[in-house]
C-alpha positions in Angstrom: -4.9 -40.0 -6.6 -4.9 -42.6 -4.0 -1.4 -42.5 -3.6 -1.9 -39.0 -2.4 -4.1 -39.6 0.4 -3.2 -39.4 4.2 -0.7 -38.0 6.0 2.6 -37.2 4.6 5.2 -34.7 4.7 4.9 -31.3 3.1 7.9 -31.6 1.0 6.6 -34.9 -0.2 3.0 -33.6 -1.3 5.0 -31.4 -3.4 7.6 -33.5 -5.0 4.8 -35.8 -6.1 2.1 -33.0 -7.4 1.8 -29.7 -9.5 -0.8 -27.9 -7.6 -3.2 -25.0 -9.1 -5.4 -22.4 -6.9 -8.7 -22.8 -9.2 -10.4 -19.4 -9.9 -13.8 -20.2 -8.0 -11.3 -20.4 -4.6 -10.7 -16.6 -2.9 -6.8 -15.3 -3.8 -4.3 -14.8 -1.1 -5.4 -13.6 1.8 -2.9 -13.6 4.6 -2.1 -10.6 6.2 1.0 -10.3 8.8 -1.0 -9.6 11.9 -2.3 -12.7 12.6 -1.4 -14.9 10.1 2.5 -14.7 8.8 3.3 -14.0 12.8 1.4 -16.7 13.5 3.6 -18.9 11.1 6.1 -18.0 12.1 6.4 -18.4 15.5 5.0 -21.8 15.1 7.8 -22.7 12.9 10.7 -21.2 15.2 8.8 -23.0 18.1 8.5 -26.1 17.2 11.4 -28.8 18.7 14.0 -29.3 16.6 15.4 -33.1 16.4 12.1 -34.3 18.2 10.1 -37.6 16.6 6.6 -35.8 16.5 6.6 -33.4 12.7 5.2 -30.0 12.9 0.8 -30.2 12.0 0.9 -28.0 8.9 -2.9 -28.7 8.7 -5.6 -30.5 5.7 -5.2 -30.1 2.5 -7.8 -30.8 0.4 -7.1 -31.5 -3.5 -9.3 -32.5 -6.7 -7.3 -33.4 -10.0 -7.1 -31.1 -12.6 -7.9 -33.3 -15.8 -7.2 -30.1 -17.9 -3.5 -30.4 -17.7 -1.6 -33.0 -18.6 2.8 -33.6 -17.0 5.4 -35.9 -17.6 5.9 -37.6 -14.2 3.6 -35.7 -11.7 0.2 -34.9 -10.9 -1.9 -31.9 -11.4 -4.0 -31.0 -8.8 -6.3 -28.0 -8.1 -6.6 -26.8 -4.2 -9.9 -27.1 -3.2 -8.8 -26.2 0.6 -5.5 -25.3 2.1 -4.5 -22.6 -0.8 -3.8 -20.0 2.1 -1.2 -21.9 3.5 0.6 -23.6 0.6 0.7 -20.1 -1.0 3.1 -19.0 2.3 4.8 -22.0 2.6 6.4 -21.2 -1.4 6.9 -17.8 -0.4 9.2 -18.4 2.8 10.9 -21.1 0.9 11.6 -18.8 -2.1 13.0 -16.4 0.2 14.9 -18.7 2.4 16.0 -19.8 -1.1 17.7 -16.9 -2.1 19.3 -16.5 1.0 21.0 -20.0 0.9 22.3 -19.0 -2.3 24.5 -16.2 -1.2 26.3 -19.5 1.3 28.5 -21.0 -1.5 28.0 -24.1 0.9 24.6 -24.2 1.1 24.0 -24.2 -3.0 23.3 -27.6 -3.4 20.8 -27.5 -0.1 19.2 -24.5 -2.1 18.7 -26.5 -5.2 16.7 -29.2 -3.8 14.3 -26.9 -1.9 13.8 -25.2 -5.3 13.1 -28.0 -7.4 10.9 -29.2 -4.4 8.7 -26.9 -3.5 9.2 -23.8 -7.0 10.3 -25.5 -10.1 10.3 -28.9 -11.2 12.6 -29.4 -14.3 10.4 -31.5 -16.4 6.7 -30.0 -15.2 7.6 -27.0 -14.6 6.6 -24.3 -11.8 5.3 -26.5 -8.6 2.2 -23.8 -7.6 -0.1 -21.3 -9.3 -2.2 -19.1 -7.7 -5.5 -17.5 -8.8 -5.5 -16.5 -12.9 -5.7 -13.1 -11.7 -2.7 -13.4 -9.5 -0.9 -15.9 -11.1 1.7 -14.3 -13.6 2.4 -11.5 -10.4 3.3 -14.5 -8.5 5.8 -15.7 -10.5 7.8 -12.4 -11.4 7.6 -10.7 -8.4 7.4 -13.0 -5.5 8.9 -16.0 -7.1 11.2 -14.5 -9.7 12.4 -11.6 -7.1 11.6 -8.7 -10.0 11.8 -5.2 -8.6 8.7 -3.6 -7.8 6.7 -0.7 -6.8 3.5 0.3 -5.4 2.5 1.0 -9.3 2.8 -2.4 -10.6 0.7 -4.4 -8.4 -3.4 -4.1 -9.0 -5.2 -6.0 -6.5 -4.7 -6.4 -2.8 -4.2 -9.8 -3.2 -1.2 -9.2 -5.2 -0.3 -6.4 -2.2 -0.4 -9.0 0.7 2.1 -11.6 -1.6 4.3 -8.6 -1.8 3.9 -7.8 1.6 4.3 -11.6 2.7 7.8 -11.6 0.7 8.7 -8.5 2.4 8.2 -9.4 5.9 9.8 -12.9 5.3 13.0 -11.0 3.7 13.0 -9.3 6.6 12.7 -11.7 9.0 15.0 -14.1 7.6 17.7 -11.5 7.3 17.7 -11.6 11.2 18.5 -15.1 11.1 21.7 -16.8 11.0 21.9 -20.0 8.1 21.8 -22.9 10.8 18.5 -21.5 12.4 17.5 -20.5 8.8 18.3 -24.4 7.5 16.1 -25.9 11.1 13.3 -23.5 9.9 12.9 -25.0 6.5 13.9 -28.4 7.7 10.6 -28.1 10.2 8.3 -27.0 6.8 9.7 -29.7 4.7 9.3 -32.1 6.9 6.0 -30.8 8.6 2.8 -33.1 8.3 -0.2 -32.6 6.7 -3.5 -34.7 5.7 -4.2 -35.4 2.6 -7.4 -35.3 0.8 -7.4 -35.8 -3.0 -10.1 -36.9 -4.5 -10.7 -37.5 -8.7 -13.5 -34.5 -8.9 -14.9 -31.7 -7.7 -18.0 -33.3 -7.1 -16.6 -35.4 -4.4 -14.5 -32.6 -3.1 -17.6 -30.6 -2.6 -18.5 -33.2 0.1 -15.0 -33.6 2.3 -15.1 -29.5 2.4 -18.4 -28.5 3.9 -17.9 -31.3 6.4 -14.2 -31.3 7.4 -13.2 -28.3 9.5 -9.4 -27.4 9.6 -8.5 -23.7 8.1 -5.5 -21.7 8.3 -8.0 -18.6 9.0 -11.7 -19.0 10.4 -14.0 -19.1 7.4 -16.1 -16.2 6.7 -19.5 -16.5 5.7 -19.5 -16.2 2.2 -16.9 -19.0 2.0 -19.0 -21.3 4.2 -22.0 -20.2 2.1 -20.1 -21.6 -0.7 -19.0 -24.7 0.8 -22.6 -25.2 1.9 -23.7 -24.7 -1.4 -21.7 -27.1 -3.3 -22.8 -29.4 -1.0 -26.0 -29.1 -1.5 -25.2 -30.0 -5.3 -23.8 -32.8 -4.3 -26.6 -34.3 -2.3 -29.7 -32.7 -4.4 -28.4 -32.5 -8.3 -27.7 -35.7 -8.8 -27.6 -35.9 -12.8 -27.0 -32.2 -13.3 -24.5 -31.3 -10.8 -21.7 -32.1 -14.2 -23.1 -29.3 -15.6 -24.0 -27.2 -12.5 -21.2 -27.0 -10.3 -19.3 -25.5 -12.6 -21.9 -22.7 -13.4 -21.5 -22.3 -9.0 -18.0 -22.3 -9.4 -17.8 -19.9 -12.0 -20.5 -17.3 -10.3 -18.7 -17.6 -7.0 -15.4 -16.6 -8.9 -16.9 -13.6 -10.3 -18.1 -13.2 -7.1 -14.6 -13.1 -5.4 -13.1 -11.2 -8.5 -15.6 -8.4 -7.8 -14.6 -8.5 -3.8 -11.4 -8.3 -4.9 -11.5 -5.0 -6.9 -13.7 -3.2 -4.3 -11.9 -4.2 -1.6 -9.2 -1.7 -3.2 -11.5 1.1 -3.2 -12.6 3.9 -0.3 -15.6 3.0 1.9 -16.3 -0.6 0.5 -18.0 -3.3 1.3 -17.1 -6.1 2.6 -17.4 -9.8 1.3 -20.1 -10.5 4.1 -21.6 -7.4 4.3 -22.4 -7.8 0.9 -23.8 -11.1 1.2 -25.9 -10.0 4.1 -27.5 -6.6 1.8 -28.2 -9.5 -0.9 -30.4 -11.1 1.3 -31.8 -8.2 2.3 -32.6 -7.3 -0.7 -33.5 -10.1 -3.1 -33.7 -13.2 -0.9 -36.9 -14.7 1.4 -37.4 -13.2 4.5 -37.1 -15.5 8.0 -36.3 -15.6 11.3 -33.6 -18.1 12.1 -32.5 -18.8 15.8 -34.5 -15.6 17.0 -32.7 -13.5 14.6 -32.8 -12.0 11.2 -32.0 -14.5 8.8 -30.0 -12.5 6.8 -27.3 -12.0 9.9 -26.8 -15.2 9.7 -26.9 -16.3 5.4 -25.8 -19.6 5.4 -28.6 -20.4 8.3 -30.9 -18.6 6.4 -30.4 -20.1 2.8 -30.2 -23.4 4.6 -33.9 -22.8 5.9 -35.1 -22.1 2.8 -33.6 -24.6 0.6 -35.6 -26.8 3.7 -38.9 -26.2 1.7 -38.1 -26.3 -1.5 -38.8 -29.2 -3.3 -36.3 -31.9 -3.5 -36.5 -32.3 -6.9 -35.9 -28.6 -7.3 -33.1 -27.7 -4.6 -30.2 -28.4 -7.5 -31.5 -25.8 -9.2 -32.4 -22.8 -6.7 -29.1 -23.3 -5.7 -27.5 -22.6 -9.0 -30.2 -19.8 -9.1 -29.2 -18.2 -5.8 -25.8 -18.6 -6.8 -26.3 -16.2 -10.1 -28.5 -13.8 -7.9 -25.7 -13.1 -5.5 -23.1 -12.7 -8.6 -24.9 -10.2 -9.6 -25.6 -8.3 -6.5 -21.5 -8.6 -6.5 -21.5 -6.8 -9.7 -24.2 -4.6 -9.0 -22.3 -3.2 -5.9 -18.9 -3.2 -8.2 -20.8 -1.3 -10.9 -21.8 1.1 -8.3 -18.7 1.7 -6.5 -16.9 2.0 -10.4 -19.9 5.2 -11.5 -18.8 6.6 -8.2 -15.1 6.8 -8.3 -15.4 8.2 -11.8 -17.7 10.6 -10.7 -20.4 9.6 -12.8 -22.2 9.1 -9.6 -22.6 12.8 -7.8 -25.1 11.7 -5.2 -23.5 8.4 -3.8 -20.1 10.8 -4.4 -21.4 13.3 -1.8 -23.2 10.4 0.4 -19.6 8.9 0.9 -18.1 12.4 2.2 -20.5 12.3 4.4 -19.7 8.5 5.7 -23.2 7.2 6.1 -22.8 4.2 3.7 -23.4 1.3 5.2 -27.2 0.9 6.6 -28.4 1.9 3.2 -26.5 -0.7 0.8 -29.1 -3.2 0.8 -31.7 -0.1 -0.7 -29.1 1.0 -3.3 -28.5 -2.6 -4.7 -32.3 -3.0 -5.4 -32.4 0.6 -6.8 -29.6 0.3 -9.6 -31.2 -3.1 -10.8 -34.5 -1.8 -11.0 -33.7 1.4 -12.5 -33.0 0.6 -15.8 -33.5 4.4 -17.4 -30.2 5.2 -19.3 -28.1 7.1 -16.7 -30.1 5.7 -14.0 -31.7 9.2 -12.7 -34.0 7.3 -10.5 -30.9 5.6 -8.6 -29.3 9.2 -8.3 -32.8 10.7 -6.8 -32.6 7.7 -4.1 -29.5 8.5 -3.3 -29.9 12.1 -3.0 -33.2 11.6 -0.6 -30.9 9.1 1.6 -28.1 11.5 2.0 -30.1 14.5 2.9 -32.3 12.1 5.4 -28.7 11.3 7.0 -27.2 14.6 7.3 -30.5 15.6 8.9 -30.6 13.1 11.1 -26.4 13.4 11.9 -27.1 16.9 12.7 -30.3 16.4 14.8 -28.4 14.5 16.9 -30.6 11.1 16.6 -28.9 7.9 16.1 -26.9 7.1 12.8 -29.0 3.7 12.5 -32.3 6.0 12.7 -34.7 4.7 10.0 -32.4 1.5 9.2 -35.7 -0.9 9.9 -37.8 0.9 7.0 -35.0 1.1 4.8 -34.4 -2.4 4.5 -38.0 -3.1 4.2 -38.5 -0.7 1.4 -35.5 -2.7 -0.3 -36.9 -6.0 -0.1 -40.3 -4.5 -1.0 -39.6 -2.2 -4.2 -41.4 -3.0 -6.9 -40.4 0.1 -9.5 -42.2 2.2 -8.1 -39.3 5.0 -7.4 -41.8 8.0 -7.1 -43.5 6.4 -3.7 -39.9 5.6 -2.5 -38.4 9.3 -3.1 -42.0 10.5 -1.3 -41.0 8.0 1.7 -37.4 9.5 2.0 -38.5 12.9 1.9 -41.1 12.3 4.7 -38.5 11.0 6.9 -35.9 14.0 6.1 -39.1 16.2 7.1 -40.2 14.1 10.2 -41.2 16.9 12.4 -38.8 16.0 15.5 -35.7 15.3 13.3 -35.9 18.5 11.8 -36.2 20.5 14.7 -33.7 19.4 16.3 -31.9 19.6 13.0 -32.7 23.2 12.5 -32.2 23.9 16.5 -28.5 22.5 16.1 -27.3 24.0 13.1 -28.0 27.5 15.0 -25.7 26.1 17.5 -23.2 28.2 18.7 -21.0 25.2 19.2 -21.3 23.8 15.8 -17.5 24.0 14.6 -17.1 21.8 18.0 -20.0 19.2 18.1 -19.8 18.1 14.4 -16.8 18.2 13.6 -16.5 16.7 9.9 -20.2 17.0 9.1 -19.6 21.0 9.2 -16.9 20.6 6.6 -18.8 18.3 4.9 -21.8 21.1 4.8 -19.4 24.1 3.9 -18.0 22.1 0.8 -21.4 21.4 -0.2 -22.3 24.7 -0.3 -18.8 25.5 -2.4 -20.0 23.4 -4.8 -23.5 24.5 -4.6 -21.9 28.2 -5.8 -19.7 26.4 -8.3 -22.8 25.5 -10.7 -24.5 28.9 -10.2 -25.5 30.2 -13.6 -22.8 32.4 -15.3 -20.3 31.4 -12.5 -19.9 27.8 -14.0 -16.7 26.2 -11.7 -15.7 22.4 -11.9 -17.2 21.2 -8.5 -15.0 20.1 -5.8 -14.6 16.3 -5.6 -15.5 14.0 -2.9 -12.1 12.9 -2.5 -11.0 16.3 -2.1 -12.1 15.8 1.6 -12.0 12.3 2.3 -9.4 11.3 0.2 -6.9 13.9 -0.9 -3.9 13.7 -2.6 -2.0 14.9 0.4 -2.8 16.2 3.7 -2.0 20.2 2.6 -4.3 20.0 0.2 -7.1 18.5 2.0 -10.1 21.0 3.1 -11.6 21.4 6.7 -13.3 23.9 8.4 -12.0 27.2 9.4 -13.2 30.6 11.0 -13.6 32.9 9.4 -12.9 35.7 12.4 -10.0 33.9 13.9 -9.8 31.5 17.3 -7.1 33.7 18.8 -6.6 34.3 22.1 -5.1 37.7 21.8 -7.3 39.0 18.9 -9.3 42.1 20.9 -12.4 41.5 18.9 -13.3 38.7 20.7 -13.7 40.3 23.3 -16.3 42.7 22.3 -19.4 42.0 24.2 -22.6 41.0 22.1 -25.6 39.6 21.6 -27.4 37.3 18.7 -30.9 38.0 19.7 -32.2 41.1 21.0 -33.4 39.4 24.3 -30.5 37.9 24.8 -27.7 38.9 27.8 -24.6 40.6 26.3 -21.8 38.4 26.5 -18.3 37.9 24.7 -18.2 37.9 21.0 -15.9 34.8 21.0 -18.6 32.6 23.2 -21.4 34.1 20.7 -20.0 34.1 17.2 -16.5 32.1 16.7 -18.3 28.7 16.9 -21.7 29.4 14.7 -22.2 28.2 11.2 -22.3 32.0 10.1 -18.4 32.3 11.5 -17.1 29.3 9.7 -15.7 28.8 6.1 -14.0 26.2 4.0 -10.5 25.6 3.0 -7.4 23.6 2.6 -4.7 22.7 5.5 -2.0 24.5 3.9 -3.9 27.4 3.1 -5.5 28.2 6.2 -2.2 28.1 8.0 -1.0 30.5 5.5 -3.6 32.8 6.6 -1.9 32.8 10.2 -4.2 33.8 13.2 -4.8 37.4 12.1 -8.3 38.8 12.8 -10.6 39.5 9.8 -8.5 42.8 8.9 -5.5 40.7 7.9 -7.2 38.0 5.9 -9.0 40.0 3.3 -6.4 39.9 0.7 -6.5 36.4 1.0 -10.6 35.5 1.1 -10.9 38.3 -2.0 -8.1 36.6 -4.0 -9.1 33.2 -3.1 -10.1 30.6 -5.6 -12.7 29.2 -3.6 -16.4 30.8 -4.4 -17.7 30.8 -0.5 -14.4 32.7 -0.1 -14.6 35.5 -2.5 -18.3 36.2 -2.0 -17.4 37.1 1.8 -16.3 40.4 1.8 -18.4 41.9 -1.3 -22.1 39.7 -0.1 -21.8 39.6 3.6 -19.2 42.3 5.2 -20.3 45.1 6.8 -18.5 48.2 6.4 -16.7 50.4 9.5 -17.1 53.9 9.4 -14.5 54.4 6.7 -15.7 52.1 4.7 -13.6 49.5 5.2 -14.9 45.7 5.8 -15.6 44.6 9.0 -17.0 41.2 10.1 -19.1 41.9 13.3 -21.8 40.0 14.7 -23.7 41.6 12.0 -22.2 40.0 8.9 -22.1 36.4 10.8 -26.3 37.2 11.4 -26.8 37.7 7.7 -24.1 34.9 6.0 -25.7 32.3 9.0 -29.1 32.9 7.3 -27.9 32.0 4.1 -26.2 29.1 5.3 -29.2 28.0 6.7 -31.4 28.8 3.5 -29.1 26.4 1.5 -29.2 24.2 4.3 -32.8 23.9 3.8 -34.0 23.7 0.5 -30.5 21.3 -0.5 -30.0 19.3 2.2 
């Protein structure tokens, strides 16, 4: 491995080694805005013909003693993955482009036995397990794709890295093309490789060149390992590897939920671990757990020396299973096994109450996890009171991350805890005072919809009236933008529809004034239902929309003319500041006692 130490030339390091991307190391993670413009403009900036090599930055390598070549050496990337992984996807692009020159064949050649596919060892790079075999029929082998075939956003960004390079090198004519791969090929980069992992874990916490600023759960990491290096001394054979393997499940777990609505990310997951499960401190006047790697590092200060090797590895399973935890969670959701968090996600109030959740599904260990679903039920109709009340969306955040550090089982003093904040006597008057708002439809905007299709779904279960119940997606996520439901009045917002103009009142002491200043706004006056369907419906008053409210598949629809209309003097239905008064009330009654 000596031979491979110190600076050399790109192209060289990769003549000379098979490199791997070992699982406990993040997959690709380049995006085009910064990172792909940012290589390339360096590249097509650089000097051509000038003595000084384009800095392609550290590499850091470990051998990999589980593979055995002919003439070269395997090496796992302990640092520099990022940009090796986009130096073999411009070169394989660049490739095939040179091959389509019948004078540039034999220039195409080299680069590909250089830097893709050596003849006797084989394929030059592999990326993550997960990633790998994508890698090499799609981005290296040029298969066709589609959006179906690739199941990680990893594997998105190496698409989209090939994409933006095959676009971008399109635009370029072969001798700029030839000075762009020249300037890689030739570019310099340091060297370290080192026989183990052990003595990798040193060089990466302390040397400090990244394609992309670390986040904390990768300094974390690097932190941690070296802290196996200094403290396990005997055991660290056996324990980095368990780190190594817990810190890949941990990234294989980011990975899937990074694909799904509303996650969490990486740090943000790390910080409602520590939250949760880890010790308590101040650390530079702030909350430790802002700042993880500063916190773990304070209290790793007093543990015993003898036994830092092993909190470590502790720690180290703890968080891997918060990851899981949080996976698990997000998985019951999105299958709908999860109503609660289902309906707490519409309602986009997430993120302050993570930490809770993740000490809630651990604890709860009742098949079904009921105790979880009550949690989550108290925590969503604490939000939407609070949303609606007008106080802060961080109100309560301080208690709620106490209570998850403190829980000790004992679910039926949590639920009483969340039910006397929902009924905290100023945030539910002001809760109550605002949903009577006559600007409602204007001031909350997607919390109304979000109430009106809980309250479809609240008639959808009603004995004898049995309905499947409306998704969360259906409003967050739909399948396409017709389909997706909103609010809607009910009397239309129509500048030329006469009965706005009708002077009323809501409350007997009240001055008369315009209907459409009194009614069109209120919670009474509003109803849900899909884009395409409410355009349908026109602007027509309340006359030309029966057909569609009595024929409508929607329950909170149909029950409008026959439970809340009244009735003109032939009969006919009328919606007057009469049947708003009477459907507001039961709006609010629902309101009430469900949310």
């Amino acid at each position: 491995m000596d031979t491979l130490n110190g600076p050399k030339r790109l192209g060289t390091l990769f003549k000379e080694c098979v490199l791997r991307v070992p699982p406990y190391q993040r997959a690709y993670a380049w995006c085009t805005k910064p990172n792909l413009d940012s290589f390339l403009s360096d590249l097509r900036s650089h000097p051509y013909n000038t003595e000084k090599s384009y800095f392609y930055g550290t590499i850091l390598l470990s051998r990999a003693r589980d593979i055995r070549l002919r003439h070269l050496v395997a090496c796992d990337v302990v640092d520099g993955q990022q940009r090796l992984t986009t130096a073999c996807i411009f070169i394989m692009v660049a490739i095939e482009r040179l091959r389509k020159d019948p004078e540039q064949s034999d220039l195409a050649h080299i680069y590909h036995e250089t830097f893709i596919k050596d003849r006797l060892d084989g394929r030059k790079l592999s990326t993550v397990e997960s990633d790998d075999g994508f890698f090499e029929r799609y981005i290296l082998g040029g298969a066709t794709y589609d959006s179906s075939q690739f199941s990680t956003p990893s594997q998105r960004r190496l698409l989209e890295a090939r994409s933006y390079f095959m676009t971008a090198i399109e635009e370029l004519d072969v001798e700029e093309l030839i000075r762009l791969v020249s300037t890689l090929h030739d570019s310099q980069v340091l060297v370290y490789a080192v026989e183990s992992d052990i003595e990798a874990t040193q060089i990466f916490e302390l040397q400090n060149d990244r394609g992309r600023p670390l986040t904390n759960l990768e300094a974390l990491k690097s932190f941690l390992m070296y802290g196996l290096y200094l403290y396990a001394k005997d055991d660290i054979r056996t324990d980095l590897p368990i780190v190594q393997k817990n810190f890949a499940s941990i990234y294989r777990a980011a990975e899937i939920m990074e694909g799904m609505y509303d996650h969490r990310s990486e740090d943000e997951l790390l910080s409602d671990h520590c939250i949760a499960f880890e010790e308590w401190r101040t650390v530079d006047g702030s909350d430790g757990w802002s700042q993880p790697k500063q916190l773990v590092r304070a209290i790793l200060h007093d543990v015993p020396h003898d036994a830092k090797g092993a909190w470590i590895k502790n720690f180290s399973y703890r968080l891997c299973e918060s990851f899981q935890i949080a996976q698990q969670i997000m998985e019951a959701r999105d299958a709908e096994n999860g109503i609660a968090l289902g309906e707490l996600t519409a309602l986009g109030r997430t993120a302050a109450y993570w930490p809770l959740m993740l000490k809630c599904w651990k604890s709860d260990r009742v098949s079904g996890r009921p105790n979880f679903e009550r949690v989550v039920r108290g925590i969503e109709s604490f939000a939407f009171r609070a949303i609606i009340g007008g106080k802060r969306t961080d109100r309560g955040t301080s208690e709620l991350r106490r209570w998850a550090r403190d829980l000790d089982n004992n679910f039926e003093a949590l639920i009483t805890r969340l039910s006397q904040m929902r009924n905290d006597s100023e945030i539910f008057e002001s809760f109550r005072f605002n949903l009577r708002s006559e600007h409602l439809f204007e001031w909350w905007g997607n919390n109304v919809t979000y109430l009106l299709w809980r309250y479809e779904n609240h008639l959808r279960k009603r004995t004898g009236r049995q309905m499947p119940r409306l998704s969360w997606k259906t409003i967050v996520l739909p399948e396409r933008p017709a389909v997706k439901y909103q609010r809607d009045h009910i009397e239309a917002k129509d500048p030329a529809n006469p009965r706005l103009a009708i002077l009323v009142k809501w409350n007997p002491e009240d001055e008369e004034r315009p209907f459409g200043e009194v009614c069109l706004h209120r919670l009474g006056n509003l109803v849900l239902d899909t884009y395409s369907s409410g355009s349908a419906k026109g602007n027509g008053d309340f006359a030309s929309r029966i057909s569609h409210y009595t024929g409508s598949g929607l329950q909170s629809q149909s029950e409008l003319v026959p439970r809340f209309a009244s009735k003109d003097e032939n009969g006919n239905p009328l919606w007057d500041i009469f049947a708003i008064r009477k459907r507001q009330e039961a709006l609010e009654a629902f309101v009430i006692d469900e949310l």
